[in-house]
TORDREN-328142 format. One record per residue (C-alpha): x, y, z; residue number from 1. Coordinates in steps of 0.05 Angstrom, whole numbers. Example, Ala and Ser with C-alpha at 12.3 -4.5 7.8 and 13.67 -1.06 7.14 Angstrom:
<recs>
REC      xx      yy      zz  resi
REC     246     -90     156     1
REC     273     -21     143     2
</recs>
This chain:
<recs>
REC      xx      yy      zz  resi
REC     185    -487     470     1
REC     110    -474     450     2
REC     103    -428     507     3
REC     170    -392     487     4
REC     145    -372     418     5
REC      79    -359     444     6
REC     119    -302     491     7
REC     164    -280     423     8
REC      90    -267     383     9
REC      66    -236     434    10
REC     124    -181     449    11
REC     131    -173     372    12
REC      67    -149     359    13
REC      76    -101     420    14
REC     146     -83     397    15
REC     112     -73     321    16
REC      55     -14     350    17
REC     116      15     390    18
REC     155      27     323    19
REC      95      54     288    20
REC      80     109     339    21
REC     151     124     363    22
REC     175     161     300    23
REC     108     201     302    24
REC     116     224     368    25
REC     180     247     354    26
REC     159     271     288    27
REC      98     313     309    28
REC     104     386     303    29
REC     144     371     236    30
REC      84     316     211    31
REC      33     374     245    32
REC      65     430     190    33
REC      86     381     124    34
REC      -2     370     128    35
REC     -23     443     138    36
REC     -21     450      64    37
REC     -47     407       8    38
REC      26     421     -39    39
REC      68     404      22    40
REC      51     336      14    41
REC     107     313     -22    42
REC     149     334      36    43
REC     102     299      78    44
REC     116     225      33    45
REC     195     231      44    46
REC     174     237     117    47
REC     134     180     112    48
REC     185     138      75    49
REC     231     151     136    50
REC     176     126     179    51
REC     161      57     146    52
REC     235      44     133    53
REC     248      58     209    54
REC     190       4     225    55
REC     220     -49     171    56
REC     293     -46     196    57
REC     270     -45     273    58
REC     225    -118     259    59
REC     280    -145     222    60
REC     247    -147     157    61
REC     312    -150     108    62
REC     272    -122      45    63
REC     296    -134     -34    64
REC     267     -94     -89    65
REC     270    -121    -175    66
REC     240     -74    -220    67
REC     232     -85    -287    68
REC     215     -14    -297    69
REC     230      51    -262    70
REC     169      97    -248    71
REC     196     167    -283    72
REC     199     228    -231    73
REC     144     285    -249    74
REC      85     239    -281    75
REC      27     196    -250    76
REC      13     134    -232    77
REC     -30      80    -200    78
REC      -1      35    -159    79
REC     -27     -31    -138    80
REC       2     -93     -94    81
REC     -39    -155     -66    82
REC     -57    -140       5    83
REC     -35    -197      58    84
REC     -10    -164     114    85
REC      -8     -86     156    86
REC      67     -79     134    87
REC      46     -75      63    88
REC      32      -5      71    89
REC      99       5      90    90
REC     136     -38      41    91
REC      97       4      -8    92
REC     129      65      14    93
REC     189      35      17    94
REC     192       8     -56    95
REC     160      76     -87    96
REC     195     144     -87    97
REC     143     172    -124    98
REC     103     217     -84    99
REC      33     180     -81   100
REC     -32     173     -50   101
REC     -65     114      -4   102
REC    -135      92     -29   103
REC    -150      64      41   104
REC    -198      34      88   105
REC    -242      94     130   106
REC    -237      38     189   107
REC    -159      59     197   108
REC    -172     135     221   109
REC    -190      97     285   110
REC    -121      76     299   111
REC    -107     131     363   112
REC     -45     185     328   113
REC     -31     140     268   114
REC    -105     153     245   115
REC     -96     232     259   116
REC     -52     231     196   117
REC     -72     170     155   118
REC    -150     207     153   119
REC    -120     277     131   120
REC     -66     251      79   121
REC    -105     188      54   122
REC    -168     180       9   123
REC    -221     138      57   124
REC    -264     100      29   125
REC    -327      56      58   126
REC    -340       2      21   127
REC    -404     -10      45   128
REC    -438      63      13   129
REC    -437      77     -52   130
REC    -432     156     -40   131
REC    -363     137      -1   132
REC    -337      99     -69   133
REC    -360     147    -113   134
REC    -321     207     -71   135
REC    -269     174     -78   136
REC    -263     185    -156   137
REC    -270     261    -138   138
REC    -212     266     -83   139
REC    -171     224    -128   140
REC    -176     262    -195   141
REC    -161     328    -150   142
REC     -91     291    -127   143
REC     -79     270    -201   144
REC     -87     327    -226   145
REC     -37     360    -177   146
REC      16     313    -200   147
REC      15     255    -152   148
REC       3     178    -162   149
REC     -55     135    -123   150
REC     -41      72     -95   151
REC     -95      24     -83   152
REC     -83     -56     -64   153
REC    -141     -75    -109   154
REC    -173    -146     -73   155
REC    -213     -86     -31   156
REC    -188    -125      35   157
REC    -144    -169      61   158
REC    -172    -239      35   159
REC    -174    -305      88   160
REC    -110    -339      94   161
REC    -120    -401      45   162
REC    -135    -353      -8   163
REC     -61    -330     -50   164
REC     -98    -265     -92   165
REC    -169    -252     -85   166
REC    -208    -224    -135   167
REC    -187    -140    -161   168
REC    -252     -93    -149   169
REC    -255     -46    -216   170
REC    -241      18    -182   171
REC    -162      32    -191   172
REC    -174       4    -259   173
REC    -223      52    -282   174
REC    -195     111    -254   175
REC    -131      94    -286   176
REC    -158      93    -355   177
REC    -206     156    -336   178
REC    -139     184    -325   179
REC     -98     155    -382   180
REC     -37     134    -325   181
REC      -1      77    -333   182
REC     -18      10    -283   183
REC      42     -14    -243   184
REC      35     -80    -211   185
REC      76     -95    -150   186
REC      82    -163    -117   187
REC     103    -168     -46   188
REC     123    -244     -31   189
REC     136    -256      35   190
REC      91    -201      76   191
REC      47    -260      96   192
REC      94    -305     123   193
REC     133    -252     166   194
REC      68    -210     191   195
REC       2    -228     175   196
REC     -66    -211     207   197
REC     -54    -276     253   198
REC     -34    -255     319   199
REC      10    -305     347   200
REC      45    -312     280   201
REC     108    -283     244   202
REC     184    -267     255   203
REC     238    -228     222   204
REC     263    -244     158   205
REC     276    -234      76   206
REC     219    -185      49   207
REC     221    -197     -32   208
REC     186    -152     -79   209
REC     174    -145    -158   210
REC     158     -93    -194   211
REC     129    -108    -254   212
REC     127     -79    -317   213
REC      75     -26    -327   214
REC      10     -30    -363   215
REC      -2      26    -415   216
REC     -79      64    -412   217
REC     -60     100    -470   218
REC    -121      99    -510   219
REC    -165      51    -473   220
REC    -247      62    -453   221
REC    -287      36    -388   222
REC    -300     -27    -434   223
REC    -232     -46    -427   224
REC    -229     -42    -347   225
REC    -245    -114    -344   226
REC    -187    -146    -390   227
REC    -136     -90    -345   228
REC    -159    -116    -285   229
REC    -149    -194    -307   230
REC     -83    -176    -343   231
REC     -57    -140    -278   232
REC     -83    -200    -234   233
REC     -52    -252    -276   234
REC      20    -221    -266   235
REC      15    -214    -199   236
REC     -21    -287    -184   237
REC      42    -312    -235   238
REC      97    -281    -195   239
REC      65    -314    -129   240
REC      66    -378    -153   241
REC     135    -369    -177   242
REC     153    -338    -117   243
REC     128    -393     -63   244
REC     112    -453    -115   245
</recs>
C-alpha cells in the first residue's frame, strides 16, 4: 500500500511539470507576440489565467473563492497571499482578474521554457543584494504607473513546514503606501496539504481561498509600514487558524 502511494507521488509530480509546459508549447508563438510589447501585457495575464486554470483542473484541485470585497477594474493594487506551495502562483491567477504583476524569486528564470516568460513578464528579485531589492521598487513603480497591480507573497520564501505564516518582509508594504494602493490580503487554505514543496506528498482535492477585505493607504507614511504589515499578517494568520483549527 506504501509502495502504491509512493508510485501515485511520484507520477503526480511528473504529471504536474507536464501540465505546466504543455499549454506553453502549444501557446508559444501567441505567448512569443502577447510579450513583444510592454502594453500587451494585459493580454498576456488572460493568457496566463487560461494557463493556471488548465494546471488546477488537470491535478484535480476543486478550487472555492469568498471575497469580501471585489477588486474594481481600472485601479491598482497589491496583492499578497502566504506562500506554502508552487500552485500558489496559480491559484493567484486564478482568484485575480485584475491584470497584475509577480514580485518573484530571480531563482525561477531557471525553470527551462516556463522561466523564458516568468523572467520577461515578472519583477526578479535576489534577496541576497540589496541593488536587486532596491530595483525592484523602480520596475514596480513603472508597472503602477501603467495601470497594473503587484503581487508579492510577503514571508519572502516559502517558510519550513511546522511553521503556519512566517514573518512579512516590509517591501510590498512600503511600496503600497509609496503608492497610496490599497493592501488586499488573500489566504489560500489548503495549498499545503494538496502540493507542497515535499516530494512524495499531496493528492487532489478542495482548494479554499479568502479574500479579505482590503486595507486602505490612503494617507499613510513609511512609519506606518510596520502596523500594515502586522495588521495584514494578523488576518491572514486568523483565517488559518480558522481555516485548519
Amino acid at each position: 500500500m506504501i509502495l502504491f502511494k509512493y508510485i501515485f507521488w511520484l507520477l503526480y509530480r511528473i504529471w504536474f511539470y507536464i501540465l505546466v509546459t504543455l499549454p506553453i508549447l502549444v501557446l508559444f508563438p501567441i505567448l512569443l507576440i502577447s510579450i513583444s510589447k510592454e502594453s500587451w501585457y494585459p493580454f498576456f495575464f488572460k493568457l496566463a489565467r487560461f494557463w493556471a486554470k488548465f494546471i488546477l483542473i488537470g491535478m484535480g484541485f476543486v478550487y472555492s473563492i469568498k471575497r469580501e470585497q471585489i477588486p474594481e477594474q481600472d485601479k491598482s493594487y497589491m496583492f499578497i497571499a502566504n506562500h506554502t506551495s508552487m500552485v500558489d502562483i496559480m491559484l493567484m491567477l486564478v482568484s485575480v482578474k485584475n491584470p497584475f504583476v509577480f514580485v518573484g524569486k530571480a531563482e525561477l528564470a531557471k525553470i527551462p521554457l516556463f522561466g523564458f516568460f516568468y523572467k520577461r513578464t515578472c519583477i526578479l528579485v535576489d534577496r541576497n543584494s540589496a541593488k536587486s531589492r532596491q530595483a525592484v521598487f523602480l520596475r514596480a513603480q513603472r508597472r503602477l504607473k501603467s495601470g497594473l497591480s503587484i503581487c508579492i507573497f510577503p514571508e519572502g520564501g516559502v517558510p519550513e513546514e511546522h511553521i503556519i505564516l512566517d514573518e512579512f518582509k516590509d517591501g510590498a508594504f512600503r511600496l503600497a503606501i509609496n503608492h497610496q494602493i490599497p493592501i488586499v490580503p488573500i489566504t489560500f487554505a489548503d495549498n499545503k496539504k494538496r502540493f507542497s514543496y515535499t516530494f512524495f506528498s499531496g493528492g487532489p482535492g478542495k482548494m479554499r481561498v479568502k479574500v479579505h477585505k482590503f486595507l486602505s493607504t490612503e494617507g499613510l507614511t513609511i512609519e506606518n509600514t510596520k502596523t500594515l504589515n502586522e495588521n495584514a499578517r494578523t488576518i491572514i494568520l486568523n483565517q488559518l487558524q480558522q481555516f485548519n483549527p
